[in-house]
C-alpha positions as CSV (number, residue, x, y, z in Angstrom):
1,X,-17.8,-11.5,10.9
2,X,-14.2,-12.7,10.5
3,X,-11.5,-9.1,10.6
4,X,-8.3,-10.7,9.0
5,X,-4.9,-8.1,8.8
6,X,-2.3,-8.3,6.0
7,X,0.9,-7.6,6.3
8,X,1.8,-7.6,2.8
9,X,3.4,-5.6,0.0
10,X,0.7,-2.7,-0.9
11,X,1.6,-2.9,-4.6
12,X,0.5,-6.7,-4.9
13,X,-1.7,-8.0,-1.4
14,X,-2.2,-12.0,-1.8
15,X,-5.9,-11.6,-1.8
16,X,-8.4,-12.5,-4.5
17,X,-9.7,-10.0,-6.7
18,X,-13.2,-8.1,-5.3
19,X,-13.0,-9.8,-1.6
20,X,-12.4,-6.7,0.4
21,X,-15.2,-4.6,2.1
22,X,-13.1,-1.8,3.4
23,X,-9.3,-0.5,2.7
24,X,-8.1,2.2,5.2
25,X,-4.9,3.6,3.7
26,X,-2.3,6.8,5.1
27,X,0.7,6.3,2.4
28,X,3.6,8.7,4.3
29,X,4.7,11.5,2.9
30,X,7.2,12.0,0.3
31,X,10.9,12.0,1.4
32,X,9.4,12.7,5.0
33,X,9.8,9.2,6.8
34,X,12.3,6.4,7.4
35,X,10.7,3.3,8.1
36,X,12.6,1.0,9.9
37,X,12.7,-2.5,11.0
38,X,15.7,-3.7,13.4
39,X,17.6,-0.5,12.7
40,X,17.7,-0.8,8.7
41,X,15.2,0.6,6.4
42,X,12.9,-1.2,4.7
43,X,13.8,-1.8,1.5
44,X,11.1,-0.6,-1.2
45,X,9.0,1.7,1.1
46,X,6.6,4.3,-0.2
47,X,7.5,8.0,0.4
48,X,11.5,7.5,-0.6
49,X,11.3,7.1,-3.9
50,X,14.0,9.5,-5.3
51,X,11.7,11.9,-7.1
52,X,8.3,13.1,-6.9
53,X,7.0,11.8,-10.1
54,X,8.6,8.2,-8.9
55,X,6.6,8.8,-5.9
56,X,3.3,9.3,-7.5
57,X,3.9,6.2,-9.3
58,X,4.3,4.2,-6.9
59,X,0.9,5.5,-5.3
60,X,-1.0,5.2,-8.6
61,X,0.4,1.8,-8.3
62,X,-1.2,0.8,-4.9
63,X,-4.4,2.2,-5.8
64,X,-4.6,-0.1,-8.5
65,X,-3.9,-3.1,-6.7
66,X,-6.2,-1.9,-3.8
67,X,-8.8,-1.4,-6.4
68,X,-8.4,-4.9,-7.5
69,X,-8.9,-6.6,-4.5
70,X,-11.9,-3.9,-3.6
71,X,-15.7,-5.3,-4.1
72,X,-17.7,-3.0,-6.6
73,X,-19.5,-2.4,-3.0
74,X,-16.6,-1.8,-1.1
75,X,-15.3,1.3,0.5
């Protein structure tokens, strides 16, 4: 069993469709964190979206990427 980790945008992964067994996901909060990456914030992170509804968007967005890259098995 090969474990392979992907540091990649969550809204389109560079993975074929249905070849993932498991996605383990904790999207931050909304307006709640800052992530950072030598001192500047990363540009296009979930959670800072300026309104909610922008926010849930941008979730229902991930899901359906995740969801295309998860096998009809897949957790």
């Amino acid at each position: 069993m090969t474990a392979l980790v992907v540091r990649a945008n969550a809204r389109s992964l560079p993975l074929p469709n249905e070849s993932v067994d498991l996605i383990c996901t904790s999207p931050p909060y909304f307006g709640l964190r800052d992530y950072r990456d030598d001192g500047a914030s990363l540009k296009g992170q979930i959670g800072a979206e300026p309104t909610p509804a922008e926010y849930v968007a941008s979730l229902l967005e991930c899901t359906r990427e995740w969801m295309r890259v998860l096998k009809p098995e897949g957790s």
